[in-house]
C-alpha positions as CSV (number, residue, x, y, z in Angstrom):
1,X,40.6,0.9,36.1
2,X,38.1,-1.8,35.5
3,X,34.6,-3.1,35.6
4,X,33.1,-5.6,38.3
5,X,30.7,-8.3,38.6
6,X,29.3,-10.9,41.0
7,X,26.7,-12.3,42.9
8,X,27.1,-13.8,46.6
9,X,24.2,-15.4,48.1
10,X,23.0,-19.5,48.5
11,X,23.1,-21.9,45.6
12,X,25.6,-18.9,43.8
13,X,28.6,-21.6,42.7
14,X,26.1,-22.8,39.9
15,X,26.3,-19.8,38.2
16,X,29.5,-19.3,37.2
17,X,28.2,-18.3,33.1
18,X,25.9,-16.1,34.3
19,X,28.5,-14.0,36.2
20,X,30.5,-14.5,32.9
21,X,28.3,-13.4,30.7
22,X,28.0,-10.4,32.6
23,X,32.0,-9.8,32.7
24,X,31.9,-10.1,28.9
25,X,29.3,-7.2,28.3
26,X,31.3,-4.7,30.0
27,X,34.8,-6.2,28.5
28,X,35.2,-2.5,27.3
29,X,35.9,-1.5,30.6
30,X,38.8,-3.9,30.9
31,X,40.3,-5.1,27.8
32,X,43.2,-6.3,28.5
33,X,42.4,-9.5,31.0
34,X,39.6,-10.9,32.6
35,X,39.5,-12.7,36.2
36,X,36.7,-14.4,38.2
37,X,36.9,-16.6,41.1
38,X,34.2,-18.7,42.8
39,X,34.0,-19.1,46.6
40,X,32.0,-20.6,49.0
41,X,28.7,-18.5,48.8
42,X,30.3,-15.5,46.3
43,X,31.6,-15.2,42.6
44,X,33.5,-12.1,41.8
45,X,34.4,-11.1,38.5
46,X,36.8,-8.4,37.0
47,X,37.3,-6.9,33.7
48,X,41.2,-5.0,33.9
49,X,42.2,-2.1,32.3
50,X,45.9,-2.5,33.5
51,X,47.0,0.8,34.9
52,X,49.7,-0.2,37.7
53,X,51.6,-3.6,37.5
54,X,50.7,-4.4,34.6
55,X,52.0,-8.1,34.7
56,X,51.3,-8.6,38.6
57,X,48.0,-6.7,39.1
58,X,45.4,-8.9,38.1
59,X,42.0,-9.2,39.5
60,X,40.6,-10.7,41.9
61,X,43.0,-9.9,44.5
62,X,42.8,-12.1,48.0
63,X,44.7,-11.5,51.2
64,X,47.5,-13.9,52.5
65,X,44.9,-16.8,53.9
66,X,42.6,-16.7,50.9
67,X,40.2,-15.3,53.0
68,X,39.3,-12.0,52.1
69,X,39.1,-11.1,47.9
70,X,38.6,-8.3,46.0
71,X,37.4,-7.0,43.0
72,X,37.7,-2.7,42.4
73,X,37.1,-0.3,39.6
74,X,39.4,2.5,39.7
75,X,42.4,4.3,41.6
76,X,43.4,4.5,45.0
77,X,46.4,7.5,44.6
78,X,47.6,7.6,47.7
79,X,48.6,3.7,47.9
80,X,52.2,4.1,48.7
81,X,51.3,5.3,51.8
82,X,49.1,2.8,53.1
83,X,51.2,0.4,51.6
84,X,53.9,1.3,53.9
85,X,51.8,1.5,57.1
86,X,50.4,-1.5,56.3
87,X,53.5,-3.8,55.8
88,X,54.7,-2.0,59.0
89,X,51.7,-3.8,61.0
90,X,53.2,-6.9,59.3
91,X,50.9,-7.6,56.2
92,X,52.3,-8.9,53.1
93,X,51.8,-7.6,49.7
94,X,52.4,-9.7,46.8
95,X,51.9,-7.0,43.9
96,X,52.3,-3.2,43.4
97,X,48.7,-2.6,42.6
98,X,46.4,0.0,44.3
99,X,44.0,-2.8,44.8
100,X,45.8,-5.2,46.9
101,X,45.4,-2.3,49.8
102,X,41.5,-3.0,50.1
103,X,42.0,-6.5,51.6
104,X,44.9,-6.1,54.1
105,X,43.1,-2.4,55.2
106,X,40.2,-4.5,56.0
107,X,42.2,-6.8,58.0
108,X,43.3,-4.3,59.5
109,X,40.3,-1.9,60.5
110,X,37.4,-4.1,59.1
111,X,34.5,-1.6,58.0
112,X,36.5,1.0,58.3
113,X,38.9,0.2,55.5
114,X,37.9,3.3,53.3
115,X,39.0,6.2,56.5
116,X,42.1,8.0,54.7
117,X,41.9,6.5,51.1
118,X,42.1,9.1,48.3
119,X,40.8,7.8,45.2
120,X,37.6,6.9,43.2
121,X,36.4,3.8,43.3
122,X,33.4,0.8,42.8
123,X,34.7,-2.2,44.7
124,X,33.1,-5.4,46.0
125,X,34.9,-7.0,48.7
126,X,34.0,-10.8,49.9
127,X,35.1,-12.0,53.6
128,X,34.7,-15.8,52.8
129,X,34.8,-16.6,56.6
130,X,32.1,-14.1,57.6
131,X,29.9,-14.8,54.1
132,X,30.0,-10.7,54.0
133,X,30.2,-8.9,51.0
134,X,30.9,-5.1,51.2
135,X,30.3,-3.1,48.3
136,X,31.3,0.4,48.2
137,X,31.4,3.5,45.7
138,X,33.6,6.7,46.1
139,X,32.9,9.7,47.6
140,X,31.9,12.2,44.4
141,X,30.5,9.2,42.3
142,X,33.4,9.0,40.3
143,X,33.1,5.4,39.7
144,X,29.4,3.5,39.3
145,X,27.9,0.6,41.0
146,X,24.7,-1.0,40.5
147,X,22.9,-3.8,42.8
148,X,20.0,-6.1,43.0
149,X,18.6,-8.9,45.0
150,X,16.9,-11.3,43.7
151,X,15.7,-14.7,45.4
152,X,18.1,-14.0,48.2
153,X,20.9,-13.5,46.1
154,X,22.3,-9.8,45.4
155,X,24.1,-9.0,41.8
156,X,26.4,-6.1,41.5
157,X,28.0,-4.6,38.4
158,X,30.2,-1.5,37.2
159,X,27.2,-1.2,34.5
160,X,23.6,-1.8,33.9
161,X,23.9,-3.7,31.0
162,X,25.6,-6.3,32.9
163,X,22.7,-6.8,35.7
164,X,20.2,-7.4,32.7
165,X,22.2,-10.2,31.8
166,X,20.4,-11.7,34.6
167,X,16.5,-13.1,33.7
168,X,15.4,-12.5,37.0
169,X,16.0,-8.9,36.5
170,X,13.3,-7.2,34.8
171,X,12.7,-5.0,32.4
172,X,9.7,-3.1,34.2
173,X,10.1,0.5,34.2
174,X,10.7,2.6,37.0
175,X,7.5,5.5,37.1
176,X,9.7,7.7,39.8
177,X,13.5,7.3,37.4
178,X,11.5,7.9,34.2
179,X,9.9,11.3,35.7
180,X,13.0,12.3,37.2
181,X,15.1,11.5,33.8
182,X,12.5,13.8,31.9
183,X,13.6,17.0,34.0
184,X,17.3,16.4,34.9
185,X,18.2,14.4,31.7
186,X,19.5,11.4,34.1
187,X,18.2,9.1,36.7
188,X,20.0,10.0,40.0
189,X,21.3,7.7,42.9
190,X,19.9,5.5,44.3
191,X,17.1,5.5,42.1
192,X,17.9,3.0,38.4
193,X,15.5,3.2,35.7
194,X,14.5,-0.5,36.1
195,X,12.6,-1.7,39.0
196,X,14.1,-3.4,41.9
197,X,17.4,-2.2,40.6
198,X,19.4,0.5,42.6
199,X,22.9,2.9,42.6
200,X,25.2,2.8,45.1
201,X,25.1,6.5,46.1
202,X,28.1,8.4,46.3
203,X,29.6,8.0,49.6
204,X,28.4,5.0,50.3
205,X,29.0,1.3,51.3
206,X,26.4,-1.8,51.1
207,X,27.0,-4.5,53.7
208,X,24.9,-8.1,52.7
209,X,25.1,-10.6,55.1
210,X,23.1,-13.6,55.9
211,X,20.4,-12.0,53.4
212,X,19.9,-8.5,54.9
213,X,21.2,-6.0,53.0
214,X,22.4,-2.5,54.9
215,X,23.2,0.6,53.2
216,X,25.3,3.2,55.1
217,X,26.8,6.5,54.2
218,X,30.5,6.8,55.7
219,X,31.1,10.5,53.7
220,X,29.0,13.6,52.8
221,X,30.0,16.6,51.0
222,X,30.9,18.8,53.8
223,X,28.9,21.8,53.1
224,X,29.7,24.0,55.9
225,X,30.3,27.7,54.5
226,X,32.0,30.0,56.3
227,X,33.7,27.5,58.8
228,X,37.0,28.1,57.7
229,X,39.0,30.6,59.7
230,X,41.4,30.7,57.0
231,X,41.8,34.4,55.3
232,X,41.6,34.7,51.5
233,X,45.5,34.4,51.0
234,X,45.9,31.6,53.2
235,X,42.9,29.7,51.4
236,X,44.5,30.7,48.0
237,X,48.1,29.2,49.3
238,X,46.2,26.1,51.0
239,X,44.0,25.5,47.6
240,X,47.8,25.6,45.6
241,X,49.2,23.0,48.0
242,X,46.5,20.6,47.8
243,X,45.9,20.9,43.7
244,X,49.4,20.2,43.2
245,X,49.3,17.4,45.2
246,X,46.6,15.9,43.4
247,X,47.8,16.0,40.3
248,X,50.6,14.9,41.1
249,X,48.9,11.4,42.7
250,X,46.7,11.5,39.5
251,X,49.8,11.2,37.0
252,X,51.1,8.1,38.6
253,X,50.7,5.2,36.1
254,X,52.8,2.6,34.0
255,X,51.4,3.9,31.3
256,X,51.2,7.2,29.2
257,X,49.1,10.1,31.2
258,X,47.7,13.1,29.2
259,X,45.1,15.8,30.0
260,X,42.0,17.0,28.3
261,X,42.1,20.8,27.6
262,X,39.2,22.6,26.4
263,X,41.1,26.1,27.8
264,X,38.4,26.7,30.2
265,X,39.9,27.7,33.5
266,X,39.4,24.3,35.2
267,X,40.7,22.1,32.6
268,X,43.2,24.6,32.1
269,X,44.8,24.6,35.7
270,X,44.8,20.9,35.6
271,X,46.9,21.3,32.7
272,X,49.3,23.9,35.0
273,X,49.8,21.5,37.9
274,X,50.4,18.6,35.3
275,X,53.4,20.7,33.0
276,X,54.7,21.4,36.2
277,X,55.0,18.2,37.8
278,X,56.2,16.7,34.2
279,X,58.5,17.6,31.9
280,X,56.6,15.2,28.3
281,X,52.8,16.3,29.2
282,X,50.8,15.8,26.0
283,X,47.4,17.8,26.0
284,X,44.2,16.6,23.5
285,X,41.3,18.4,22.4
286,X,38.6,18.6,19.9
287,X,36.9,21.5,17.9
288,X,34.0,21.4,15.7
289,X,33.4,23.4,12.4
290,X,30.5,25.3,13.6
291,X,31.6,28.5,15.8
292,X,29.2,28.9,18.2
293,X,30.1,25.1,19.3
294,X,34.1,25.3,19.1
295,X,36.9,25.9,21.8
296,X,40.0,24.5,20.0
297,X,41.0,27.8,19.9
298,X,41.2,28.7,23.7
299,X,43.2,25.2,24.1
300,X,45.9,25.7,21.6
301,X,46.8,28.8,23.1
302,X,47.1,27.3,26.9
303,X,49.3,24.7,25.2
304,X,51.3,27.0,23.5
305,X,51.2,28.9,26.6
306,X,52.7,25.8,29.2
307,X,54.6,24.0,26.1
308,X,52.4,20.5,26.4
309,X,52.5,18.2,23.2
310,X,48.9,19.0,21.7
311,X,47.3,16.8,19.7
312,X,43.5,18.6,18.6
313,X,40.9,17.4,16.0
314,X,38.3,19.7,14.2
315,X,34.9,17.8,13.4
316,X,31.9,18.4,11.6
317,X,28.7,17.6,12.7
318,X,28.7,14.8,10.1
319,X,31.2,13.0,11.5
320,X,29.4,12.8,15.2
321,X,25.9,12.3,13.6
322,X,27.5,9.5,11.9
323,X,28.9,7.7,15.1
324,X,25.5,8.5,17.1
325,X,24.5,5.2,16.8
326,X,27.9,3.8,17.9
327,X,28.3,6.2,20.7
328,X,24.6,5.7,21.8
329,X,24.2,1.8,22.1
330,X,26.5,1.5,25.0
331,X,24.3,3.7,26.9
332,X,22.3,1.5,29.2
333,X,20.1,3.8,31.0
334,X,18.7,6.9,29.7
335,X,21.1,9.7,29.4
336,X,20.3,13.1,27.5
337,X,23.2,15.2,28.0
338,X,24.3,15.5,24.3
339,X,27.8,16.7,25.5
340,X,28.1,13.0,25.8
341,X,28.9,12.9,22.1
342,X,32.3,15.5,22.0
343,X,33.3,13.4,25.2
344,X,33.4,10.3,23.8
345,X,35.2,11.7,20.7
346,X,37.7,13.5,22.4
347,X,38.3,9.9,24.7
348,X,38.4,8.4,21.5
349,X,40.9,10.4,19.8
350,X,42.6,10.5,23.1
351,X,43.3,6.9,23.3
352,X,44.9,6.9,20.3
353,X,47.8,8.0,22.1
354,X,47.2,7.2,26.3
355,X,45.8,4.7,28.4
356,X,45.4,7.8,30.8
357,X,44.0,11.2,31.0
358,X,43.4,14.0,33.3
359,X,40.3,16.3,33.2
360,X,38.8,19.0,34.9
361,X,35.2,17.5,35.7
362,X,33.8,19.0,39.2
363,X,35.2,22.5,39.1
364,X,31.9,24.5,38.2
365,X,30.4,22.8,41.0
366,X,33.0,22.8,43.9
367,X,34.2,26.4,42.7
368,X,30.5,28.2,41.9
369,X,30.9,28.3,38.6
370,X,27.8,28.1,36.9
371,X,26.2,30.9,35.7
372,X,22.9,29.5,37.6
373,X,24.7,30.7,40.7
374,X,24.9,34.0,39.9
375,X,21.1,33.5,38.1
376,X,19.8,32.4,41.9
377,X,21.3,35.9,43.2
378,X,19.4,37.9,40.2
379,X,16.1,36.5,40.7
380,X,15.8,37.6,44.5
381,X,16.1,41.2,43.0
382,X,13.5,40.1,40.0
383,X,11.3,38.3,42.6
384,X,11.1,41.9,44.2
385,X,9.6,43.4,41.0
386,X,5.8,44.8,40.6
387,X,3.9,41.3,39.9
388,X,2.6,43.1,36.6
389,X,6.3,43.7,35.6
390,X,7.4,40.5,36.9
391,X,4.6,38.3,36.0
392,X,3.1,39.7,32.7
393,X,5.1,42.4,30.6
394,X,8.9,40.5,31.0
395,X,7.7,37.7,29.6
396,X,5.8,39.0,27.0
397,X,8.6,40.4,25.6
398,X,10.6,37.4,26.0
399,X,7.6,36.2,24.1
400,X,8.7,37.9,21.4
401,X,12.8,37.3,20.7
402,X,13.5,35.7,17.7
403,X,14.5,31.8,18.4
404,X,17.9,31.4,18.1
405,X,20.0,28.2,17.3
406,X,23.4,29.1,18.6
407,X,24.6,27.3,21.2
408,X,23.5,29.1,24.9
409,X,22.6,32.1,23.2
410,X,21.2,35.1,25.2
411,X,17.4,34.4,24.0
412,X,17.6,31.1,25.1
413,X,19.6,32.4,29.1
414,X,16.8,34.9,29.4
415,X,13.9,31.9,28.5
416,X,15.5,29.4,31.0
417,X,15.7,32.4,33.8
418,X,12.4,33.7,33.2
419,X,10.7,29.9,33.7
420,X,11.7,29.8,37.0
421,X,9.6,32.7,38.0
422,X,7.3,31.5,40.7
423,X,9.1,28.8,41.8
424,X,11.2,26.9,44.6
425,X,14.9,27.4,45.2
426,X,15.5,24.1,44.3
427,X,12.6,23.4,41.7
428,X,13.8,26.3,40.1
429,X,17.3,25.0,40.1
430,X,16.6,22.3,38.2
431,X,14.2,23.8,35.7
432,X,17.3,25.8,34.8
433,X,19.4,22.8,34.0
434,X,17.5,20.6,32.4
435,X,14.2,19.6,30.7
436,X,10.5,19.2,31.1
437,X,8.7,21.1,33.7
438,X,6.4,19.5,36.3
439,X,3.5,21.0,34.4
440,X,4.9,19.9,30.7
441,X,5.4,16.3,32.4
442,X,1.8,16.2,33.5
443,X,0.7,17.0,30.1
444,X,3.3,14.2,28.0
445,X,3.2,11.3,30.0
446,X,-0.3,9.2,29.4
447,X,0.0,7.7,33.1
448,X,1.5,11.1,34.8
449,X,0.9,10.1,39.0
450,X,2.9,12.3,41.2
451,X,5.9,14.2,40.7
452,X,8.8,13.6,42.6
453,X,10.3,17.1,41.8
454,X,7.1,18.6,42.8
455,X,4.7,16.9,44.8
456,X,1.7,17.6,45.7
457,X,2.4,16.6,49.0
458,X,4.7,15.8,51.2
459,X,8.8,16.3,50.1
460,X,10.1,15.6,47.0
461,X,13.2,13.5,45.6
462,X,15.0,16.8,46.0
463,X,13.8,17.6,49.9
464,X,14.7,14.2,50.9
465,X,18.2,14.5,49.8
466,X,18.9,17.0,52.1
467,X,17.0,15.3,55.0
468,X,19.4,15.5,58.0
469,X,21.8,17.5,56.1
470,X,23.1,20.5,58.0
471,X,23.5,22.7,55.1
472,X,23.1,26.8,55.2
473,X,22.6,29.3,52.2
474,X,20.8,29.2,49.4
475,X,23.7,28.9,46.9
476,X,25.5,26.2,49.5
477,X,22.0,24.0,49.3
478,X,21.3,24.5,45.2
479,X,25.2,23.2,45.1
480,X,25.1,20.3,47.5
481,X,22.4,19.1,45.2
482,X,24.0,19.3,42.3
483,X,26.9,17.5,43.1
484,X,24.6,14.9,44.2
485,X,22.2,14.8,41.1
486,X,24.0,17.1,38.3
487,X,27.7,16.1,38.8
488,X,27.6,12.5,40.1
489,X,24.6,11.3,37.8
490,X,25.4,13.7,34.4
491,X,28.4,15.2,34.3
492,X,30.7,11.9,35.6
493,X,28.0,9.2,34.1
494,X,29.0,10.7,30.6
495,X,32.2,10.5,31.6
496,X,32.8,7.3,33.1
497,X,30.4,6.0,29.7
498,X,32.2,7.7,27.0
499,X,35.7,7.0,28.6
500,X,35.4,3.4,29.5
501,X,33.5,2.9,26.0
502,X,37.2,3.5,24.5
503,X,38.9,1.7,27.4
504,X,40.6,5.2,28.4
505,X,40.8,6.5,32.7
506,X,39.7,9.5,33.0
507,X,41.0,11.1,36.6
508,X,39.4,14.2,38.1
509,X,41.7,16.2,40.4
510,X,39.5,18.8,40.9
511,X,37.2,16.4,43.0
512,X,39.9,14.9,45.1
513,X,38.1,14.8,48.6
514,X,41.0,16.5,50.1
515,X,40.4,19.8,47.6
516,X,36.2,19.6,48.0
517,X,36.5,19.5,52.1
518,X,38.8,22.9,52.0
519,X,36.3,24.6,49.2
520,X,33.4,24.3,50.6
521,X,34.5,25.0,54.2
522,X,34.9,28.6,52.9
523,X,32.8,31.9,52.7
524,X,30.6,31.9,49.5
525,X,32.0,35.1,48.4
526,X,35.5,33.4,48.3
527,X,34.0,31.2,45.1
528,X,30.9,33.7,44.0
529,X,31.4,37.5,44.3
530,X,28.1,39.3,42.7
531,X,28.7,38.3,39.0
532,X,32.0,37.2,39.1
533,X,32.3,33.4,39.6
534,X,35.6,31.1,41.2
535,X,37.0,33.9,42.2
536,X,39.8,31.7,44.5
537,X,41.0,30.0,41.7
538,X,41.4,32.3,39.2
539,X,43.2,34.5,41.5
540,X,45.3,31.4,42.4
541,X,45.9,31.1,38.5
542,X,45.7,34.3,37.4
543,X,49.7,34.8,37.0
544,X,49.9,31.3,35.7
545,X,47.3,31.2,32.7
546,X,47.0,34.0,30.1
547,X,43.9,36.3,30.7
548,X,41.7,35.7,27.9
549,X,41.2,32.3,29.4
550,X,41.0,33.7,33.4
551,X,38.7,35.7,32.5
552,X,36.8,33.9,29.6
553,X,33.0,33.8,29.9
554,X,31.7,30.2,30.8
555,X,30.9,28.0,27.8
556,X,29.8,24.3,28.3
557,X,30.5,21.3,26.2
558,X,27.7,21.5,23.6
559,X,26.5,20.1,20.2
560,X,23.9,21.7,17.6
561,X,20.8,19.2,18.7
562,X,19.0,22.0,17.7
563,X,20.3,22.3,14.1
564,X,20.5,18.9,13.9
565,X,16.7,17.9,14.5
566,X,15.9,20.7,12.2
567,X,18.4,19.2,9.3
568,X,20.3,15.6,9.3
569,X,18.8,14.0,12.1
570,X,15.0,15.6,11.4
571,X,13.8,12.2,10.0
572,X,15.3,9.8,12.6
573,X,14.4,12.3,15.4
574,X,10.3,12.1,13.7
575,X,10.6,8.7,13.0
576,X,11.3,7.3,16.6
577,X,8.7,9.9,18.2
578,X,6.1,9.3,15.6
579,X,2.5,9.2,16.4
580,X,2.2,5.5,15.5
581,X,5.3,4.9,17.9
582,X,4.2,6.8,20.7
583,X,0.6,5.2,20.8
584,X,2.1,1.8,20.4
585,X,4.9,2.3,23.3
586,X,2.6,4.2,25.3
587,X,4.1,6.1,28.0
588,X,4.0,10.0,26.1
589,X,1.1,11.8,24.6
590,X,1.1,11.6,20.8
591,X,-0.7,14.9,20.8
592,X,2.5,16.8,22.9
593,X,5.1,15.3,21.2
594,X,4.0,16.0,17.3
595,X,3.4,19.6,18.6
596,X,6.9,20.2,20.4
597,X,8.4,18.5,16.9
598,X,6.2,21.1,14.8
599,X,7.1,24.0,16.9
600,X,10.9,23.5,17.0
601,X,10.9,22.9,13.2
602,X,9.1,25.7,12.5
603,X,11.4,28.3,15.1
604,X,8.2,29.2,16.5
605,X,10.5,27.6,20.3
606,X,13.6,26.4,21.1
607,X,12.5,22.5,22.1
608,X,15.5,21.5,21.4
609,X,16.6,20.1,25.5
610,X,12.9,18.5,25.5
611,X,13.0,16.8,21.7
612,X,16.3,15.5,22.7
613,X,15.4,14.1,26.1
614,X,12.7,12.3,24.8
615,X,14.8,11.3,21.5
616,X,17.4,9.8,23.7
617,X,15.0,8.0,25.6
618,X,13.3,6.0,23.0
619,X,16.8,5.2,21.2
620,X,17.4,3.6,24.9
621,X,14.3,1.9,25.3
622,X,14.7,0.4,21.5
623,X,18.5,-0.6,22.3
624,X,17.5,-2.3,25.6
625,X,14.0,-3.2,26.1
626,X,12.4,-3.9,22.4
């Protein structure tokens, strides 16, 4: 694991400290060395996290002629195997590392050096001989990659924060990223919130060469329901096979390996595959003094249950409102997924003890197991009601519940499901999941201009990322898109951030490509069936894990924001979205912002998502652009 850096393009060997400078703000990725290289028309520079040969893996990494070098953030698990092919067409390897199998596969099968490798990735690969650089990002998103060109000259890094080391990279706002971040709480690929400044999408490789730059996709989430002949046994047996086999890959390392537990069902069958595979696993987790928020509970008892060394924490709110600042300054663009905070606190405590850890990221959305699935199959049946029932007496009485601050509490399910009355499949989706509404946007930003989520016109962001995309279903097309906004741009940004911010890997068997292709090549009803939700894996781990936790209601990875802009953080939270502040930043409505901060305070609604969105946002824009 590490973070990467460089530039290639004319006139590039006299910047040598620039590219430094860039490795240095990212040195938390990669602690343990550092390595940069100039060539003729390229620099490429690595920060390493040393995971495999620790004393003979450093970075960059250059073929047998000096030729071809590399620099790659994260893991390719299935080395061994290439390795061996590879020597047997007469290449020679001079380290054990996973990287040295990107220069000698493209040797071997030039742009076609990523076919067969199982892993997750950001790597920048230079042929000096061809002045080409390839840059490529994993399949899921595990990894991140960011570009830009500038005066000829494209700059890549792991992180953003390394890019605006650069002056010729702005700090111009993006209108589209900064609408998106306000309703998904994220800017997705390819889309940065700086100008001229893009993500490598998932699945993709960037080719620059003699000053063009190409982008090409070389995998997609293979959403092709129902194409499987395989009968529900035989998908149950064929879903074991391949889980063991990625854990297993995943808990290769010279150094210690342990696995997150919060005793959900995913992170729990990680935990299954990993006791069985070792004999010394050592399980973390962390639980928090307020009720409604904690799950130490259910991972105790999964540890007791498979005999792992647990190591758990309780917290108080305290303790994370007093490392907000800490755990918020490394976060370069804007990010509003509070679960951010118990992520980085658990990879904190975590790496108190590993350099390693397992999780089970990618689950909910390769298994259908988000209660908005279920929610999507509901509202056809409420879509069907008499508009006066539907439209104007539901809602009134949802008008009317008491506005609770526990943590996804019924009132606020049955508020979220009741906004997405007249609205898209897809709009609706996202209205669920995260913040401000097309119509709420319209009314806070002072320069509004089109929506991407809703256009008035035309497709939106959303449309356009399933443009050419053969995908059938309603549920199959609300979860293609959320593993290519909500799970590569939220759920692994926080992370790949929170993790790398304590210089911990964080591997995701549940997303190994292998795993995704098989479950989503099956019948929907094999993952949703009416209201119960991964129905082939719990069946697969149904003699394996205790019940409570098979059949455990879902419960995400929260933190009382809403408390907390009530109580402790009340005057920072008013402070940074003052009048005064807002009229002298000038992007949100004074007006709409003091009245969603009166309303929340006084319980009159739960603005808690919204507050915190925008919260988030102006602690970023102070951090990086004041």
């Amino acid at each position: 694991m590490c973070g990467i850096v460089g530039v290639v393009g004319p006139g590039v060997e006299g910047q040598r400290d620039r590219v430094e400078r860039m490795s240095d703000s990212i040195r938390h990725r990669g602690p343990d060395e550092g390595g940069l290289i100039v060539l003729d028309g390229a620099i490429l520079g690595s920060r390493r996290l040393s995971i495999l040969d620790l004393a003979g893996g450093r970075q960059p990494i250059a073929n047998e002629t000096g030729t071809v070098h590399v620099v790659h953030n994260g893991e390719i698990y299935d080395h061994d195997a290439h390795r061996q092919y590879l020597e047997s067409c007469g290449h020679r390897f001079r380290t054990r590392t996973d990287t040295e199998i990107l220069v000698h596969a493209y040797e071997e099968r030039g742009l076609g050096l990523i076919n067969g490798l199982n892993g997750m990735f950001g790597f920048a690969l230079y042929d000096v001989s061809e002045r080409r650089l390839i840059l490529a990002r994993d399949r899921l998103g595990i990894k991140p990659l960011y570009y830009a060109l500038r005066e000829g000259r494209l700059w890549f890094a792991s992180e953003l924060k390394a890019l605006m080391q650069i002056d010729e990279i702005g700090r111009d706002l993006d209108p589209e990223a900064l609408s998106l971040y306000l309703t998904l709480e994220s800017v997705p690929a390819p889309l940065c919130i700086l100008q001229g400044v893009s993500k490598l999408p998932p699945g993709h490789m960037a080719l620059f060469q003699d000053g063009v730059l190409t982008i090409r996709r070389y995998w997609d989430v293979p959403f092709v329901a129902s194409t499987s002949k395989l009968t529900f046994h035989e998908a149950r047996e064929r879903l074991d096979q391949l889980l063991d086999r990625a854990v297993r890959r995943r808990l290769v390392a010279d150094v210690p390996v342990g696995v997150f537990l919060s005793g959900g069902i995913d992170s729990s069958t990680v935990a299954w595959y990993a006791s069985r595979a070792g004999s010394d696993i050592r399980t973390f987790s962390i639980g928090f003094e307020e009720s409604s928020f904690d799950e130490s509970s259910y991972a105790r008892s999964v540890a007791s249950h498979l005999g792992t060394r647990h190591e758990f924490e309780i917290l108080s709110a305290n303790r994370a409102i007093d490392m907000l600042d800490e755990i918020t300054a490394g976060i370069d663009e804007p990010f509003a997924d509070a679960s951010i905070i118990p992520t980085y606190l658990l990879s904190r405590f975590a790496r108190q003890h590993v350099k390693v850890a397992l999780g089970g990221d990618g689950g909910d959305e390769v298994f259908l197991g988000y209660p908005t699935y279920y929610a999507h199959q509901l509202f056809q049946k409420y879509q069907n009601l008499p508009a006066w029932l539907r439209d104007t007496l539901i809602p009134g009485i949802v008008d009317l519940l008491p506005v609770s601050r526990e943590n996804i509490s019924f009132e606020f399910k049955i508020r979220r499901f009741i906004s997405g009355r007249n609205r898209s499949l897809l709009l609706r989706n996202v209205t669920w999941l995260g913040s401000f509404s097309p119509e709420l946007k319209t009314e806070l930003l002072v320069s509004p201009g089109p929506d991407p989520l809703a256009p008035d016109e035309g497709p939106g962001f959303l449309e356009n990322l399933l443009e050419g995309i053969d995908v059938k279903g309603d549920l199959d097309r609300v979860a293609y898109l959320d593993m290519k906004t909500y799970m590569s741009e939220d759920i692994l940004t926080k992370v790949d951030r929170a993790s790398m911010a304590n210089s911990l890997e964080v591997r995701t068997p549940l997303l190994d490509h292998e795993v995704v292709e098989l479950v989503t090549s099956l019948p929907t009803v094999y993952k949703l069936n009416g209201s119960r939700s991964k129905v082939l894996l719990k069946e697969l781990m149904r003699s394996r894990l205790p019940d409570h936790i098979i059949n455990r209601p879902k419960k995400g990875f929260g933190m009382p924001v809403g408390h907390w802009i009530r109580g402790p953080l009340r005057e920072r939270v008013r402070d940074r979205l003052s009048r005064d502040r807002m009229r002298q930043v000038g992007l949100f409505n004074p007006e709409v912002v003091t009245r969603l901060l009166d309303e929340h305070d006084k319980g009159i609604k739960d603005h808690r998502k919204l507050i915190w969105t925008l919260f988030m946002f102006e602690t970023w824009r102070e951090t990086w652009l004041a």
